[in-house]
C-alpha positions in Angstrom: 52.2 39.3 67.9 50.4 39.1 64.9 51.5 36.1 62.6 52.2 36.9 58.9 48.5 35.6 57.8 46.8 38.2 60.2 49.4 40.5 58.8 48.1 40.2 55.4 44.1 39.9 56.4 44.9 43.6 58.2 45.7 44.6 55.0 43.4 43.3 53.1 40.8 44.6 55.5 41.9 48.2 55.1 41.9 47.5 50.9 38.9 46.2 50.9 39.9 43.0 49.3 38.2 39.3 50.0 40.8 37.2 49.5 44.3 37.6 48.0 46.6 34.9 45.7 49.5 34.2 46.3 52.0 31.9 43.9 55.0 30.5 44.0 56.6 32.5 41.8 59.1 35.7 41.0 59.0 38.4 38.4 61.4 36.0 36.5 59.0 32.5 36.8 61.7 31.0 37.9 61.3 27.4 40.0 63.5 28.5 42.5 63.5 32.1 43.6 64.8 34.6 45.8 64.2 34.5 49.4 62.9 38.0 48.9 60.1 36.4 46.7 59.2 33.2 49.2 56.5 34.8 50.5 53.9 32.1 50.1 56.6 30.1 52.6 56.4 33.1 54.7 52.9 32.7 55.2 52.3 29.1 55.3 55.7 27.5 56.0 55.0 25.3 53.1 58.5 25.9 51.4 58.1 23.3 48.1 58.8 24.9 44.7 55.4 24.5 43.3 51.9 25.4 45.3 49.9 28.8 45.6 48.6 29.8 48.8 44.9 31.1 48.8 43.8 33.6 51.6 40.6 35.2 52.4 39.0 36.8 55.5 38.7 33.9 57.5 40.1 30.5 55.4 42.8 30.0 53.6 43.9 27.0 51.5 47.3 25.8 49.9 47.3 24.0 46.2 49.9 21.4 45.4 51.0 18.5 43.6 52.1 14.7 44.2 55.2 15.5 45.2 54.8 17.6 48.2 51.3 16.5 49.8 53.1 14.7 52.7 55.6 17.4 53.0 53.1 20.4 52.9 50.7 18.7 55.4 53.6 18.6 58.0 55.4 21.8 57.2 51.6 24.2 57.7 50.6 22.0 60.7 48.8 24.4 63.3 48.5 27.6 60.7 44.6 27.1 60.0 45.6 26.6 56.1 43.9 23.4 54.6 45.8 21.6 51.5 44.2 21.2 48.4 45.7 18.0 46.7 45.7 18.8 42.3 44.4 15.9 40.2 43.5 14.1 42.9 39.3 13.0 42.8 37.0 16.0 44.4 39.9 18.3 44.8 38.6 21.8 43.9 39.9 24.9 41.5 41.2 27.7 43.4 39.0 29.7 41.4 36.1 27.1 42.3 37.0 27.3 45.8 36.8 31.6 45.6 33.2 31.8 44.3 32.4 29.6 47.4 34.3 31.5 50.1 34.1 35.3 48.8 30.9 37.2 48.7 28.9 38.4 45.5 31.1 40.8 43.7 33.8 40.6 45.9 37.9 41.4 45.1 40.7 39.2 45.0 44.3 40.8 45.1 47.3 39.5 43.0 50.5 40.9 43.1 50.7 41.5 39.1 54.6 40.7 39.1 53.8 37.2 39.7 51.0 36.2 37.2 51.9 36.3 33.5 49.1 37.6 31.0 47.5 34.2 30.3 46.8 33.5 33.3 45.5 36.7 35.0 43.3 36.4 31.6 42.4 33.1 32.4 41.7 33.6 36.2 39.6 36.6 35.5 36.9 35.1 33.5 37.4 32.1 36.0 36.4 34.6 38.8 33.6 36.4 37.3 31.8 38.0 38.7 34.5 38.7 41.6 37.4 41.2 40.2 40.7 41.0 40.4 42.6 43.8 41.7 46.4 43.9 40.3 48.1 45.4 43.4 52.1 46.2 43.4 54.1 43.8 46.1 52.4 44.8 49.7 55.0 42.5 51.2 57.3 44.9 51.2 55.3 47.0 53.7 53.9 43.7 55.6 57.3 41.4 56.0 59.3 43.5 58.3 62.7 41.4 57.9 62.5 40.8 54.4 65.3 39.8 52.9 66.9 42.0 50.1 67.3 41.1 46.7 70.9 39.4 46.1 73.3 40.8 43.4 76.6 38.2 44.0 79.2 38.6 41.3 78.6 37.2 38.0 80.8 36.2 35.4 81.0 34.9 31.8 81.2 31.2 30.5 84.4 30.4 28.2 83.3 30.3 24.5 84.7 26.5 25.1 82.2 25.7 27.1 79.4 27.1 25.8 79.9 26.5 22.0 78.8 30.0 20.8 79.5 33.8 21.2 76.9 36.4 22.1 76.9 37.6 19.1 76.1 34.4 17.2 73.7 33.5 19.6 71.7 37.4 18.9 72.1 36.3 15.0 70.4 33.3 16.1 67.2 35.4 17.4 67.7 37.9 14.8 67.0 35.3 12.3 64.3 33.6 14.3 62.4 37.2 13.7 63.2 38.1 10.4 59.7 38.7 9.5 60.0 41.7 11.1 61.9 45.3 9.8 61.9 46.6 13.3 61.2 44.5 16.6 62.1 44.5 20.5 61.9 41.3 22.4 62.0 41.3 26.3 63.7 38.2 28.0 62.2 38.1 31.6 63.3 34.2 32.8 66.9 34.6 34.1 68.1 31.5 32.7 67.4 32.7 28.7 68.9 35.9 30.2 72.0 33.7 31.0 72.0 31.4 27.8 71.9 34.5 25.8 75.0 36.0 27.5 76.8 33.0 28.4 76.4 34.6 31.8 76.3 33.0 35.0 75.9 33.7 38.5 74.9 32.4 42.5 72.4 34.8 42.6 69.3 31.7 43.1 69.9 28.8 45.0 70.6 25.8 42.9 70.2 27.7 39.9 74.1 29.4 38.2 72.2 32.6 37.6 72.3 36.3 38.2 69.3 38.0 38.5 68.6 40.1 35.3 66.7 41.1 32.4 67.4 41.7 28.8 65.7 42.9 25.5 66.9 41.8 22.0 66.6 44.4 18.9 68.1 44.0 15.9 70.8 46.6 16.5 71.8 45.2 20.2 71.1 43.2 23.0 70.3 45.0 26.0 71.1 44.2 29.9 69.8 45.6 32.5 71.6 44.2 35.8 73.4 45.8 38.6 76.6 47.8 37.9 78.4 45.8 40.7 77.9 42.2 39.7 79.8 42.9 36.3 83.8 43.8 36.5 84.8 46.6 33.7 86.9 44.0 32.0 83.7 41.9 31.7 81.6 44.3 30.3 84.4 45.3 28.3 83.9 41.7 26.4 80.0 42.4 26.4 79.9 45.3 24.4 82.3 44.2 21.9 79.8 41.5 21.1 76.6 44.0 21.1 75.6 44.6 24.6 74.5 47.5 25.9 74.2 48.3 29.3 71.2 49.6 31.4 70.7 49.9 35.3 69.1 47.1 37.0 65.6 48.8 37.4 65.5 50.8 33.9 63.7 47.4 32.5 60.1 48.5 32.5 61.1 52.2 31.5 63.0 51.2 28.2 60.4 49.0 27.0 57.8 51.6 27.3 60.0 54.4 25.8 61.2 52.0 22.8 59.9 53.1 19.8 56.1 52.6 19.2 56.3 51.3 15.4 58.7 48.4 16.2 57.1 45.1 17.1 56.7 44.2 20.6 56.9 40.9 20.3 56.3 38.5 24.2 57.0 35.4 25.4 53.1 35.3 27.1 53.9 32.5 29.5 57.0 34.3 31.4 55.0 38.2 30.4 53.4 39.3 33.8 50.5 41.3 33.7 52.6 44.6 35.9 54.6 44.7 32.8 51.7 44.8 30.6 49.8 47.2 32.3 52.8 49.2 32.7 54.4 49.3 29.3 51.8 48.4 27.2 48.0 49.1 27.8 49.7 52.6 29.6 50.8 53.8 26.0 48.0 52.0 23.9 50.0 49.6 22.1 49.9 46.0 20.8 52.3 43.0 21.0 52.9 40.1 19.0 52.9 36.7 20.4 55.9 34.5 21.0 55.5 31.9 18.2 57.7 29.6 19.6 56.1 27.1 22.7 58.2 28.6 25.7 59.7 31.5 24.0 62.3 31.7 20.9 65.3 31.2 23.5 63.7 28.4 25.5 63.4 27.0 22.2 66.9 27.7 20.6 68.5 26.8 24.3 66.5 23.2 24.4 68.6 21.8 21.5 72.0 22.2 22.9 75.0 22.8 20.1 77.9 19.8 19.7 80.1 21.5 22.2 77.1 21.4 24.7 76.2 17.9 24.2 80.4 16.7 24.2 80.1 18.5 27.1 77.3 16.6 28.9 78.9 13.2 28.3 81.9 14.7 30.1 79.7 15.9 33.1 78.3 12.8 33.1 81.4 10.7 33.7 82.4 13.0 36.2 79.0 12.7 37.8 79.2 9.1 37.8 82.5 9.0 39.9 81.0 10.8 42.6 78.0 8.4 42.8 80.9 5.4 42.7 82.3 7.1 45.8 79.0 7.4 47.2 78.0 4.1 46.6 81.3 2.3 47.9 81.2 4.8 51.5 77.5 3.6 51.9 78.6 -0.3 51.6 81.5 0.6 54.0 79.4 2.4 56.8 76.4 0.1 56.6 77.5 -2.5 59.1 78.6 0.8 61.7 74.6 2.0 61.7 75.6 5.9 61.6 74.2 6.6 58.1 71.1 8.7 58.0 70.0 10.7 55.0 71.6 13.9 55.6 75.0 12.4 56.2 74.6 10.6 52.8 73.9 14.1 51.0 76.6 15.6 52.6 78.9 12.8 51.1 77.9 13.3 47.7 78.6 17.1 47.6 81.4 16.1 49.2 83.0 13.4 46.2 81.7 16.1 43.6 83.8 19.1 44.7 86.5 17.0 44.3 86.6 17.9 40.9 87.4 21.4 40.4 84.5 22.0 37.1 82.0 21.3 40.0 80.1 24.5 40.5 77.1 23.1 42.8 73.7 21.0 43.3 71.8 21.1 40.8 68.9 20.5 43.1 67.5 20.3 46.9 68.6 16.6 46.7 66.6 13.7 47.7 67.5 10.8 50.1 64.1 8.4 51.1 65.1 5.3 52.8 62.2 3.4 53.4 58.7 4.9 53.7 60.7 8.3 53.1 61.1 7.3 49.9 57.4 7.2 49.1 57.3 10.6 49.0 58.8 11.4 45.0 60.4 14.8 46.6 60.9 14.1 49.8 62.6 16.8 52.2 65.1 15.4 54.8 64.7 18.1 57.5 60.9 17.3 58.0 61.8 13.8 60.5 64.6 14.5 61.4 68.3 12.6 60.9 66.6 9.0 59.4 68.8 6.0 60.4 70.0 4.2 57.7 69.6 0.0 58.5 70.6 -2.6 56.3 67.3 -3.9 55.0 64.5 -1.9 52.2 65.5 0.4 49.6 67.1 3.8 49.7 66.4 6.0 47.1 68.9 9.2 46.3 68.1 11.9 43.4 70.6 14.3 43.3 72.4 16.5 40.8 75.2 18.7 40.1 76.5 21.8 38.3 79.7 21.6 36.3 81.0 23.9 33.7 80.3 21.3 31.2 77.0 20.6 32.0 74.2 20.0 34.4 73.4 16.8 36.0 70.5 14.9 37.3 70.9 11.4 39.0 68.4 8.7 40.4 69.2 5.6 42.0 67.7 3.1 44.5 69.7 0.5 46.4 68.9 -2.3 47.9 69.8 -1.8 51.7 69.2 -5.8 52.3 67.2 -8.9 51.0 64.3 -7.9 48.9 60.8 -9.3 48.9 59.3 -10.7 45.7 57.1 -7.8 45.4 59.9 -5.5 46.1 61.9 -6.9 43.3 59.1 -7.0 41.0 59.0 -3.6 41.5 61.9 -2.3 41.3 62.6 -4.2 37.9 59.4 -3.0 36.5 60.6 0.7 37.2 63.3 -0.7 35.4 62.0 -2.0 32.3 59.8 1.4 31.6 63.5 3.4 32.0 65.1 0.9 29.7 62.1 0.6 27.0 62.1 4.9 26.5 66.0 4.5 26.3 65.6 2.5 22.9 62.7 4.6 21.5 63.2 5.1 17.7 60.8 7.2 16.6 59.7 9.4 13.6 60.5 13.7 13.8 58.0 15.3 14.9 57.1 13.2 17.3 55.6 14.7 20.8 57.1 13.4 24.4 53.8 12.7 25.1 53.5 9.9 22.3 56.7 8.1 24.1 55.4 8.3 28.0 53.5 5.2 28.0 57.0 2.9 27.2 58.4 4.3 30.4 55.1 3.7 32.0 53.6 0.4 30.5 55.7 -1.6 32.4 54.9 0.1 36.0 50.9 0.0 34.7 51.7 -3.5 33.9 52.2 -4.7 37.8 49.4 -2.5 39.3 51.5 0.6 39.6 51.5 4.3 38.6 53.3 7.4 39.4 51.9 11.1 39.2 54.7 12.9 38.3 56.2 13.1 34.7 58.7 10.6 33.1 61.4 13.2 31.7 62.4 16.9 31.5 64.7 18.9 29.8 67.7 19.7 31.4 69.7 23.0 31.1 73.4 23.4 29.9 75.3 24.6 33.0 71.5 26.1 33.9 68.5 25.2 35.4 68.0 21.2 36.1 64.5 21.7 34.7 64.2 23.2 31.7 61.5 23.4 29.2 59.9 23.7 26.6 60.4 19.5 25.4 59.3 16.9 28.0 58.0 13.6 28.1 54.7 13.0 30.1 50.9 11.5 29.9 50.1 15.2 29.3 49.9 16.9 25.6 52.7 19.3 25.2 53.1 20.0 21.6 56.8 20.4 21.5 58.1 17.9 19.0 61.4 15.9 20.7 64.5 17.1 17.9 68.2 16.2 18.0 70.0 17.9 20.7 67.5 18.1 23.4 68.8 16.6 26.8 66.1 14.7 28.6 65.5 13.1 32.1 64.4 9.3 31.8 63.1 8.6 35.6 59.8 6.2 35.8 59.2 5.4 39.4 57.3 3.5 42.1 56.0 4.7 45.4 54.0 2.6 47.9 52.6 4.6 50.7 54.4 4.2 54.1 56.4 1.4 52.5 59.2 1.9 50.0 60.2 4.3 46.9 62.2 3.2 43.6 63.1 5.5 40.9 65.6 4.7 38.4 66.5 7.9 36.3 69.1 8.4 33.6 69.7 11.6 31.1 69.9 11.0 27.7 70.1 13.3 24.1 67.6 12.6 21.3 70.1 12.6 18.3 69.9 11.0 14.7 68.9 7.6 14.2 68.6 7.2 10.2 66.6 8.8 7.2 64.9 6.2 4.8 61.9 6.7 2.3 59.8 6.7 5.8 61.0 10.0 6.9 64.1 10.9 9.1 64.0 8.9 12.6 65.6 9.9 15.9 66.7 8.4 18.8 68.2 8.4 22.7 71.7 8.6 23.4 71.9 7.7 27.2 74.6 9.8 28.9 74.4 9.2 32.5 77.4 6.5 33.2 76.5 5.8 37.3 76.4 2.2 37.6 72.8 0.8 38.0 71.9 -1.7 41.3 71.6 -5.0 39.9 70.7 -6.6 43.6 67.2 -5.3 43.2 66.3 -7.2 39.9 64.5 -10.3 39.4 65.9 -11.4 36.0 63.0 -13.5 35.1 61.2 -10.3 34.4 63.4 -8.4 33.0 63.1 -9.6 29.8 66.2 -10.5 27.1 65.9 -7.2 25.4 66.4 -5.5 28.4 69.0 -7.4 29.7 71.3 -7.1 26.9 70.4 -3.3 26.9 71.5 -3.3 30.7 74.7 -5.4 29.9 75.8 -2.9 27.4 74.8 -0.2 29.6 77.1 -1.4 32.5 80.0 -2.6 30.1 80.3 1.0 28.8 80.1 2.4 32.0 83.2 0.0 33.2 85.2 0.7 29.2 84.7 4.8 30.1 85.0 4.8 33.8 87.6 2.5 34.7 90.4 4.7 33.1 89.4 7.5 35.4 89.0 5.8 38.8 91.9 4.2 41.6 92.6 0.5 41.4 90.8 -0.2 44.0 87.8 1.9 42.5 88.0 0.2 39.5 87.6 -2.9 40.6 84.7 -2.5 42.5 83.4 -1.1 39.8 83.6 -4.4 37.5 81.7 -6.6 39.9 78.9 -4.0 39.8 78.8 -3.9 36.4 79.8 -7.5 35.4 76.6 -8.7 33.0 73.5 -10.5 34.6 
């Protein structure tokens, strides 16, 4: 029985190919995708959101990041693959480790729907002088029980909700192009697809999306989806705002076929190199660059409208009750000793669909006790069913869909007594979440520029953490959405007034103990003087915050008082919503320290 990496060295064999590539990705560059598109997890087992998989005749290798280089070595144990650990000292390029392993002039295959144009262009003068060969999905012949695409229902999002019509949001990209008579824009990443039609589906795991495409001209959007995952009456509303309607797989064809004097204007970053070679290099054309960072709709999406952001601060209270029943069943069980991790993520799915705007986890959701959470994106299933005892820290990051708006929670509780180092810790993780929370700063300012207040503090005890401090966060869509975040890299995305960030500095000690402390917060107005205009946070999350862990003689008075206010608005807003007896648990966790 051949296994699915001798599956794909056949082929390649009988292609003539050295090695083959093989990202994480979909034709949509989506974070998480299809099962039809897993094929990297196919081959290696590895099944983390981010890592390519790198096969050739006789090696093969697996790329990842911080957050999955405990769970990747365990999940491709026995499959011949060795991991390659990014940013860490003497770790390789892939394209480094290709001009080692493949002979003189040999041929690497991509599958072209999964690289955009920059980076095939990028990879190619990487590989020289191997070639790439842009080969068309051979998994379909290779993966006998592949699963089919899905096409579940999908529906529209009340105007309520989202705070704009279709049409207002095409005048929106209309306007963002008027330099141009006559242009077509394609929109490949299903969750501008979704923004732009306040569309939603259950089409990806974790994700409310349906899987479609769209392309914006100044006469019309157009959407090219399955006939069955529409009702009539639905489309019925679409068209009356603009849309036009297309079959599912008529994408490629209508972009070719559009006109050749309008402007082709791409989004390079989510523009895959099939569609390129297909609709543009096969009828000799040109495009025009995106010039928004992460595309005109990631960029008109990012700074959400005032309905969006009322919204939020509703989701947020709702969030927060079901992390106040959470957090009063795990004091309850404790003494019992049957809490483990998946029991605990059970129960907090559980307390959200209680409300009835709860429309799923935003996210695999992470519960470390202990060592477990050492590992920033830990996976349950890897150990199996992890006792919960009443001593370390637990850490739980978990989110939630509601119709008002996404959520994304961090917390770490102290399971017992603490060691001095352990509270140190834990309130230094503190301090860096509570110093970016009262960031002022001046417009035009980068998330980059802000990193280090979240940071300093964990620097400032002989700490780090890899991954970065905050990301945008979708509006009933994906949990992680670009293009703004806040991280030691350069992104040159200024921070504005409306963009919903994550706020989560952390600390991991190997084979010891995890702490993350993570809020969400809006950047909105702060003042305008003869200085310039100024912005600042608005923190939204309203989940009470575990004072057991903090050693008050380093907190520091500014942060105290911050994390009294915190706590009293948390009580003020909360209280009202919650039983007696929730209520008053509530107080003594959030009485001032």
């Amino acid at each position: 029985m051949y296994t699915p990496i001798q599956k794909l060295r056949t082929y390649m064999a009988d292609n003539n190919l050295s090695a083959f590539i093989v990202p994480s990705n979909d034709p949509y560059f989506s974070e998480y995708i299809p099962d039809r598109y897993a094929c990297r997890g196919w081959l290696s087992g590895f099944r983390g959101s981010a890592g390519t998989l790198v096969i050739t005749l006789d090696k093969a290798a697996l790329w990842t990041d911080s957050r999955y280089f405990v769970r990747a070595e365990q999940e491709m144990a026995g499959r011949g693959i060795e991991l390659k650990k990014l940013k860490m000292p003497g770790t390789e390029s892939i394209e480094e480790w290709l001009l080692e392993h493949c002979p003189a002039e040999g041929i690497v295959g991509i599958d072209g729907a999964l690289f955009a144009l920059p980076e095939f262009e990028r990879m190619r003068e990487a590989l020289h002088p191997l070639t790439i060969y842009v080969d068309r999905d051979p998994f379909d012949a290779l993966w006998e029980e592949r699963p089919d695409l899905p096409n579940a229902p999908a529906y529209l999002l009340d105007e309520r909700y989202s705070g704009a019509s279709v049409s207002q949001k095409h005048h929106a990209v209309r306007k963002a192009f008027a330099a141009y008579s006559d242009f077509i824009y394609p929109v490949v990443a299903l969750d501008d697809v979704a923004w732009l039609l306040n569309m939603r589906g259950s089409d990806v795991v974790y994700n409310p999306l349906a899987i479609a495409n769209a392309a914006v001209t100044p006469q019309a959007i157009h959407l090219f989806i399955e006939c069955t995952q529409l009702p009539a009456e639905t489309r019925l509303v679409l068209e009356k705002e603009g849309v036009v309607f297309h079959p599912a797989d008529h994408f490629a064809s209508f972009l070719s076929e559009y006109p050749n004097e309008a402007e082709r204007i791409i989004t390079q970053e989510r523009w895959s190199i099939a569609l390129h070679l297909q609709t543009i290099l096969e009828q000799g054309l040109t495009i025009t660059s995106d010039p928004y960072r992460g595309g005109c709709i990631a960029h008109l999406k990012s700074q959400k409208n005032q309905t969006e952001q009322d919204g939020f601060r509703i989701a947020m209270k709702k969030e927060a009750i079901a992390w106040i029943r959470l957090w009063r069943y795990i004091e309850e069980q404790l003494p019992f000793g049957t809490l483990t991790e998946q029991l605990l993520a059970s129960k907090i799915a559980e307390f959200r669909a209680l409300d009835p705007d709860y429309r799923g986890e935003s996210f695999f959701p992470i519960l470390g006790y202990a060592q477990n959470g050492a590992m920033p994106h830990y996976a349950m299933d890897i150990n199996g069913s992890t006792p919960i005892k009443a001593e370390g820290f637990l850490l739980i990051d978990s989110g939630g869909h509601y119709l008002y708006g996404t959520t994304d929670t961090t917390r770490t509780f102290a399971m017992g007594p603490l060691t001095a180092e352990q509270k140190r810790d834990y309130t230094a993780v503190l301090r860096g979440m509570i110093g970016l929370s009262m960031a002022k700063f001046p417009a035009g300012t980068r998330g980059a520029l802000l990193d280090i207040l979240a940071r300093g503090p964990v620097w400032s005890v002989g700490r780090s953490y890899l991954h970065g401090t905050g990301h945008g966060i979708g509006h009933f869509l994906n949990v992680h959405e670009g293009p703004q975040n806040i991280r030691m890299e350069e992104n040159p995305v200024p921070l504005a007034p409306g963009m919903v960030l994550s706020n989560e500095p952390g600390i991991y000690v190997l084979d010891a103990y995890g702490i993350r402390t993570e809020n969400m917060m809006i950047c909105v107005q702060h003042e305008e003087n003869l200085q310039g205009t100024f912005y600042k946070f608005e923190t939204i999350t309203r989940c009470p915050i575990d004072t057991a862990g903090v050693d008050t003689t380093l907190l520091g008075e500014e942060a105290r008082t911050w994390l009294n206010d915190y706590h009293a608005t948390a009580y003020k807003e909360l209280a009202p919503l919650l039983t007696q007896e929730e209520a008053t648990w509530l107080k003594e966790k959030t009485k001032a320290i």
